[in-house]
DSSP file (Angstrom, degrees, kcal/mol; ACC not computed):
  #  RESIDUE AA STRUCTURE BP1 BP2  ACC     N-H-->O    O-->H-N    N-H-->O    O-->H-N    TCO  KAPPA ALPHA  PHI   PSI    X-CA   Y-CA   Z-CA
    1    1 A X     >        0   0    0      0, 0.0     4,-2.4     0, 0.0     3,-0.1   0.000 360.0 360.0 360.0 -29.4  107.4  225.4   91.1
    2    2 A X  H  >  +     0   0    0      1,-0.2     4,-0.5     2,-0.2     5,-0.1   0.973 360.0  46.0 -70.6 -45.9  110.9  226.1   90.4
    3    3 A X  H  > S+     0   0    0      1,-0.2     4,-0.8     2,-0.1    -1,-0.2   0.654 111.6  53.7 -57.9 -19.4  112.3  225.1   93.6
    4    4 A X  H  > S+     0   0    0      2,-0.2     4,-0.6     3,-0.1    -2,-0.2   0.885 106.8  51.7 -71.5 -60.2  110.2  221.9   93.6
    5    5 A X  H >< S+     0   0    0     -4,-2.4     3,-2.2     2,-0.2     5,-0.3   0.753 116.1  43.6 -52.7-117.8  111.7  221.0   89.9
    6    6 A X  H 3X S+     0   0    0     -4,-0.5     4,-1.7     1,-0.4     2,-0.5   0.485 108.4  51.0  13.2 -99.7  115.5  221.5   91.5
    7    7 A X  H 3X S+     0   0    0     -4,-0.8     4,-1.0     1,-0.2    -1,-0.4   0.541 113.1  54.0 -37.7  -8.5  115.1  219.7   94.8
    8    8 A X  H <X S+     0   0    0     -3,-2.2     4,-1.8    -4,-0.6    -1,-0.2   0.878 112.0  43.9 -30.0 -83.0  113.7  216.8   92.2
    9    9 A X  H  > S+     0   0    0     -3,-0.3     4,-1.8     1,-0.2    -2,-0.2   0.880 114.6  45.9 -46.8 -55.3  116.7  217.1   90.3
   10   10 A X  H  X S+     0   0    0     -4,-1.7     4,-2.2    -5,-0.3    -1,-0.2   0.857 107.2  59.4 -56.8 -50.1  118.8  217.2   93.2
   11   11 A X  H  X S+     0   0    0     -4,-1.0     4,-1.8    -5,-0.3    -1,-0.2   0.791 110.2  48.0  -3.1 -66.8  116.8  214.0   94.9
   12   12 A X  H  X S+     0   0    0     -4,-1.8     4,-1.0     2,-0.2    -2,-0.2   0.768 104.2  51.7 -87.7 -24.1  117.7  212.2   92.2
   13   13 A X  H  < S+     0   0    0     -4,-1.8     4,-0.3     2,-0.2    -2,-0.2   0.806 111.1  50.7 -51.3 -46.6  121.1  212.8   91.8
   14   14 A X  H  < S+     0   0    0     -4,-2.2    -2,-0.2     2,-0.2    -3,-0.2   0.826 110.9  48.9 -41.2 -51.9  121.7  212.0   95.2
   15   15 A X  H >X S+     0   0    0     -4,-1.8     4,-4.1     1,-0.2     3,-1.9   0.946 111.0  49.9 -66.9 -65.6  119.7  208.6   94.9
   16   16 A X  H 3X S+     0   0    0     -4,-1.0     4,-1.1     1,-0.4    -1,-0.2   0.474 116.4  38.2-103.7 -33.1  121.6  207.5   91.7
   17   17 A X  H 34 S+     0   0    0     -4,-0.3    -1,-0.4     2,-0.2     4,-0.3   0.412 112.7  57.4-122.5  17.4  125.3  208.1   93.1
   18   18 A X  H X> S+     0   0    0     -3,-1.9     4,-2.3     3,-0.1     3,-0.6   0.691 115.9  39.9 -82.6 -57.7  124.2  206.8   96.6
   19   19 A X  H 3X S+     0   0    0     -4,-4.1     4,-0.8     1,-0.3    -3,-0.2   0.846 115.0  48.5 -73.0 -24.4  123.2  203.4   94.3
   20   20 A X  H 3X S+     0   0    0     -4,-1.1     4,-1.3    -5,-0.2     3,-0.3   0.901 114.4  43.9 -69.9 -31.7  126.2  203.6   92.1
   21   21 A X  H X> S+     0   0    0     -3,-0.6     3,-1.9    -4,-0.3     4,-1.3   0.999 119.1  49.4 -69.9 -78.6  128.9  204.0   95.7
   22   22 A X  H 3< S+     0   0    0     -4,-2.3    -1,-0.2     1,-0.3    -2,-0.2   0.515 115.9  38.8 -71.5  -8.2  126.3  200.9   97.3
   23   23 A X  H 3X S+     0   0    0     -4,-0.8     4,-2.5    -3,-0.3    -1,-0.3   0.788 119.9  51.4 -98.8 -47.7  126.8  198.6   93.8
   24   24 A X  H <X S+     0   0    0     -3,-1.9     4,-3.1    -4,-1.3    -2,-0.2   0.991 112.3  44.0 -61.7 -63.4  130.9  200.0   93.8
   25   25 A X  H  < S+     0   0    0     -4,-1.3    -1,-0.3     1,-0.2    -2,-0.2   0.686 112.8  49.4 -79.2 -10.0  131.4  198.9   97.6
   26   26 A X  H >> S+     0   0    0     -3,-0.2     4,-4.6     3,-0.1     3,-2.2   0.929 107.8  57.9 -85.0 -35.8  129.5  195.2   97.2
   27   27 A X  H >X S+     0   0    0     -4,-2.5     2,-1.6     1,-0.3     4,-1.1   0.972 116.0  39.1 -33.7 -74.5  131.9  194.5   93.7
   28   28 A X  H 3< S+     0   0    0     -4,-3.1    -1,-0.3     1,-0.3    -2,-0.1  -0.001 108.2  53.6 -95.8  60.3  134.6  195.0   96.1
   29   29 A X  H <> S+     0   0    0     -3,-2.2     4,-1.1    -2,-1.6    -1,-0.3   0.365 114.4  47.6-108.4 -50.3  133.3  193.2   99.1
   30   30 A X  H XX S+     0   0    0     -4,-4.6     3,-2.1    -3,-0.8     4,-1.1   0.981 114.2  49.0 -64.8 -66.3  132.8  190.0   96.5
   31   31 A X  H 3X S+     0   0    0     -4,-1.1     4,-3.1     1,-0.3     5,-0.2   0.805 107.0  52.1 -46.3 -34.2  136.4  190.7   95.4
   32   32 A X  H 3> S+     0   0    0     -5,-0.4     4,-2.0     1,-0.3    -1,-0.3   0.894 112.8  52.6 -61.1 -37.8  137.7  190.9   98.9
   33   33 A X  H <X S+     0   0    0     -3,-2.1     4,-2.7    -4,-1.1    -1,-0.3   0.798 102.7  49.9 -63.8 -46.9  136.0  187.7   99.2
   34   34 A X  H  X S+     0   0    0     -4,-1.1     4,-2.6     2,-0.2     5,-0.3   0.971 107.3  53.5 -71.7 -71.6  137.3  186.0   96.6
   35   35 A X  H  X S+     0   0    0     -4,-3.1     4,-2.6     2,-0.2     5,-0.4   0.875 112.4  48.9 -37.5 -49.1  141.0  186.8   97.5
   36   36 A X  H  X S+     0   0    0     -4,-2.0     4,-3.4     1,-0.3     5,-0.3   0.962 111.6  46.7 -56.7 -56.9  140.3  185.4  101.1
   37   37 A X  H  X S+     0   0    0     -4,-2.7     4,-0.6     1,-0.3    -1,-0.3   0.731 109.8  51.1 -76.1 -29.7  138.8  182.5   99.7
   38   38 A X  H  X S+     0   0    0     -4,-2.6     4,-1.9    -5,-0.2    -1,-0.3   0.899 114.1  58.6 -71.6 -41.9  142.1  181.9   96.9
   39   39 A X  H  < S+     0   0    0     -4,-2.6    -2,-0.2    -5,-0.3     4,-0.2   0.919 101.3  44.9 -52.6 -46.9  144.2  182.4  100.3
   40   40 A X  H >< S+     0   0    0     -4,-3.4     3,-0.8    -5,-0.4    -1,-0.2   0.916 110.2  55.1 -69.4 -29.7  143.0  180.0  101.9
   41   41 A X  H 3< S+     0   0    0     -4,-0.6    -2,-0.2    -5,-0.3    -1,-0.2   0.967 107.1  54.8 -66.9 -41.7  143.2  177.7   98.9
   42   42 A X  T 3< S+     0   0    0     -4,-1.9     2,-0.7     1,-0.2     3,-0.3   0.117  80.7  92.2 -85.6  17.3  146.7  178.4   98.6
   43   43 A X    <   +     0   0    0     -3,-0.8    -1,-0.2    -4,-0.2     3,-0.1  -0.519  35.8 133.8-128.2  89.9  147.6  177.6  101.7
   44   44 A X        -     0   0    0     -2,-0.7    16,-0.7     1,-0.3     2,-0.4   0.800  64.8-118.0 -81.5 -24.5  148.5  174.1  101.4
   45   45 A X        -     0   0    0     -3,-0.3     2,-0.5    14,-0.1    -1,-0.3  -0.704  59.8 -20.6 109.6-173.8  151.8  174.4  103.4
   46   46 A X  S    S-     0   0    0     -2,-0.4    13,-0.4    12,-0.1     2,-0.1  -0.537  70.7-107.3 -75.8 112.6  155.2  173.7  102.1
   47   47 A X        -     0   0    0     -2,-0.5    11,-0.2    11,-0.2     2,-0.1  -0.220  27.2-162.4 -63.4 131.0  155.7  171.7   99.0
   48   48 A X  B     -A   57   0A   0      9,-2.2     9,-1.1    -2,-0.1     2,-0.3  -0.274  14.1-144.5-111.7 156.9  157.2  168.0   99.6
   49   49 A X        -     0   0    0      7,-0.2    20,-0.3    -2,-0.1     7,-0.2  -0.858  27.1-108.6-159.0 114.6  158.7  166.6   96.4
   50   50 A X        -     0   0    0      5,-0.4    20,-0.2    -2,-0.3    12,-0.0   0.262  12.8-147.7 -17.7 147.7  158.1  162.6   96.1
   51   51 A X  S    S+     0   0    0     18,-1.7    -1,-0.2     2,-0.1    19,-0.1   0.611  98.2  42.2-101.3 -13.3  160.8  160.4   96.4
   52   52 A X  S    S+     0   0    0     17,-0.5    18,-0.1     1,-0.0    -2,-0.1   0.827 136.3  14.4 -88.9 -22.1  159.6  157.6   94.1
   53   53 A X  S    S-     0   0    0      2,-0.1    -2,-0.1     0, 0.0     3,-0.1   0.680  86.4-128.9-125.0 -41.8  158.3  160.4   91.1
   54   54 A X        +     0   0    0      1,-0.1    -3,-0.1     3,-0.0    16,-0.0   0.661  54.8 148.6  68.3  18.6  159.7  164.0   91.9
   55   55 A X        -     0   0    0      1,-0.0     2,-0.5    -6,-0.0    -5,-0.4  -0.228  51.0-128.6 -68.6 175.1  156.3  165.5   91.7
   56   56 A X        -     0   0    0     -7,-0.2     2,-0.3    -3,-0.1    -7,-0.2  -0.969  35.7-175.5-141.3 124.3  156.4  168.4   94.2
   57   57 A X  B     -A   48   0A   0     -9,-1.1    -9,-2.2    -2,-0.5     2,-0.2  -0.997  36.4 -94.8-138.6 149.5  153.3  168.0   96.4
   58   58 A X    >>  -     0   0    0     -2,-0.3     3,-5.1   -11,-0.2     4,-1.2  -0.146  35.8-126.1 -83.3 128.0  151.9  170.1   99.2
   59   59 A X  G >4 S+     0   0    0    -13,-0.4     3,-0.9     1,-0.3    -1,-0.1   0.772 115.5  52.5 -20.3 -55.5  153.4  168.7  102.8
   60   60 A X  G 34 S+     0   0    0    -16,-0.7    -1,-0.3     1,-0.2    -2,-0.1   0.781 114.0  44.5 -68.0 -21.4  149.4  168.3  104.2
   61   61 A X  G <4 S+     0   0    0     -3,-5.1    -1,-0.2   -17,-0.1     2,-0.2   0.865 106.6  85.2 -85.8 -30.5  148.6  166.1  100.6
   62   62 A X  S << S-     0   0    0     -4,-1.2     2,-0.3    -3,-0.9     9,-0.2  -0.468  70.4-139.0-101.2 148.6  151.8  164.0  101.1
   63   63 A X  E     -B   70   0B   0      7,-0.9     7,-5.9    -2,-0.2     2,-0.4  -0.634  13.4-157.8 -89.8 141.0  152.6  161.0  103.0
   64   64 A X  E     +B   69   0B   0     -2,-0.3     2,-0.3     5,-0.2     5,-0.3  -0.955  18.6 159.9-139.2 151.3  155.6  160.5  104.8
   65   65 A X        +     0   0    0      3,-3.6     4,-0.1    -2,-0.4    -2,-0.0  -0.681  67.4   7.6-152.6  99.2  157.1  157.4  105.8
   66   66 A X  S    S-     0   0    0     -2,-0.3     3,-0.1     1,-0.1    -1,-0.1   0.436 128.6 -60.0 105.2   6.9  161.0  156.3  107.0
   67   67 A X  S    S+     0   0    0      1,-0.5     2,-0.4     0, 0.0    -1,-0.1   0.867 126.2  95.4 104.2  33.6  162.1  160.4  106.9
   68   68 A X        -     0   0    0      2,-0.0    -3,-3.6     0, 0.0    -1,-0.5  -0.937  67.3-142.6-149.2 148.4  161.1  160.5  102.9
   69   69 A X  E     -B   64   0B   0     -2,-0.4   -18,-1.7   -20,-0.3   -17,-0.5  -0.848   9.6-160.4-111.3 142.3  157.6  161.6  101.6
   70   70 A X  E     -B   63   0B   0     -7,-5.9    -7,-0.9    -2,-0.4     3,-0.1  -0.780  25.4-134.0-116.1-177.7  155.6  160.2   98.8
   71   71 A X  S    S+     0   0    0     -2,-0.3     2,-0.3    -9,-0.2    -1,-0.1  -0.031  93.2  12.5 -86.5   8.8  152.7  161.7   96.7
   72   72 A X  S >> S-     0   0    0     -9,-0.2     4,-1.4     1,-0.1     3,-1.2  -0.878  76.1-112.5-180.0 139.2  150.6  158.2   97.1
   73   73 A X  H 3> S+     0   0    0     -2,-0.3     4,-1.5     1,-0.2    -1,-0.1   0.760 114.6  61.7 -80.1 -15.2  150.8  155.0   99.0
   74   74 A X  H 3> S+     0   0    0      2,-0.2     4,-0.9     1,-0.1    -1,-0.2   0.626 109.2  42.0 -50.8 -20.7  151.7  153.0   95.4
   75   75 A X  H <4 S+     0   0    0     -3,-1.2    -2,-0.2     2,-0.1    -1,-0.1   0.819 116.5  54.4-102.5  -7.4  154.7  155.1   95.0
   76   76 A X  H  X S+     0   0    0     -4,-1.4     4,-2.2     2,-0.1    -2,-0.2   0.885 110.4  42.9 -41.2 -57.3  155.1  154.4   98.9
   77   77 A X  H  X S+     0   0    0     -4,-1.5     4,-2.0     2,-0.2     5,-0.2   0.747 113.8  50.2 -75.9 -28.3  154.9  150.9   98.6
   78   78 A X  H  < S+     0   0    0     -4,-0.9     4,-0.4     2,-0.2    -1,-0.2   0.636 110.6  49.6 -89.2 -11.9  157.2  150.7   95.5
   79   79 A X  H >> S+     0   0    0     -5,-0.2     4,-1.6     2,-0.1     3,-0.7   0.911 114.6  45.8 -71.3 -74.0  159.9  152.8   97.1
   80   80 A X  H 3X S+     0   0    0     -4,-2.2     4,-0.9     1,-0.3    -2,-0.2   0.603 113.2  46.0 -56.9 -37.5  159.7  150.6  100.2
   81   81 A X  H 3< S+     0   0    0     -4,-2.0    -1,-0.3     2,-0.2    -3,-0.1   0.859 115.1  53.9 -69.0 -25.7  159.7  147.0   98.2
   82   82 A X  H <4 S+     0   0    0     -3,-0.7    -2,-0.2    -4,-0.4    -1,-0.1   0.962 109.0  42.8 -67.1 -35.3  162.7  148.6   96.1
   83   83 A X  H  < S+     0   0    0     -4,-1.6    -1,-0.3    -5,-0.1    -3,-0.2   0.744  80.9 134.9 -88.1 -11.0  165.2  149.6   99.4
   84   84 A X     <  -     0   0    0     -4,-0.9     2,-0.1     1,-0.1    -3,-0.0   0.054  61.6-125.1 -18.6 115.5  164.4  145.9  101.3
   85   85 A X        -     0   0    0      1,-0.1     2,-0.6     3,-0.0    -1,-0.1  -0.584  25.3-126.8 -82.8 154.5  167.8  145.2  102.3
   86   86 A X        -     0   0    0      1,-0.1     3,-0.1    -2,-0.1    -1,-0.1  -0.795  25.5 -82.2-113.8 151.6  169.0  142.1  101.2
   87   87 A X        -     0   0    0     -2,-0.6    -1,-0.1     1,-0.1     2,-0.1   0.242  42.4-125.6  -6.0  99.2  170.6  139.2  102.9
   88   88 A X        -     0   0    0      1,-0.1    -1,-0.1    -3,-0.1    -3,-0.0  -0.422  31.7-109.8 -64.2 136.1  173.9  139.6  103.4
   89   89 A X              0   0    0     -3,-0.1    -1,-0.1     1,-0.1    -3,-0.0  -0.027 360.0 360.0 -56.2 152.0  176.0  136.5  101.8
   90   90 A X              0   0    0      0, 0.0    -1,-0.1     0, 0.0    -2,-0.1   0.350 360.0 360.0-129.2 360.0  177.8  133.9  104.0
């Protein structure tokens, strides 16, 4: 009976830090996850910085248009009416 009580004990010890190690290793399977998934967010590419605003926006978000990038086709369009060259005098 004694060896029955023990191997009990033992049984259950086993069980109990087998389910605490399989609860440890899914936390950091979800963390692992999580980092991937913030990596991926953060890889916008290389930050562009407006020419009409100076906002710093990521290259893949930004428009670009004459060699200059904008953050929006309104600050596109108001860059572009502003540089019109004008008539030269006669």
């Amino acid at each position: 009976m004694n060896l029955l009580l023990i191997r009990l004990i033992i049984f259950a010890v086993l069980f109990f830090a087998g389910l605490k190690l399989y609860r440890m290793y899914r936390e950091w399977k979800l963390n692992q996850e999580e980092l991937l998934e913030d990596d991926k967010r953060q890889e916008g590419g290389q930050m562009v910085r407006c020419r009409w605003c100076q906002v710093h926006v990521p290259e893949n978000e930004a428009l670009r248009d004459r060699g200059e990038w904008f953050c929006s086709s309104a600050h596109r369009d108001r860059y572009l009416q502003e540089q019109k060259p004008e008539k030269p005098e006669e």
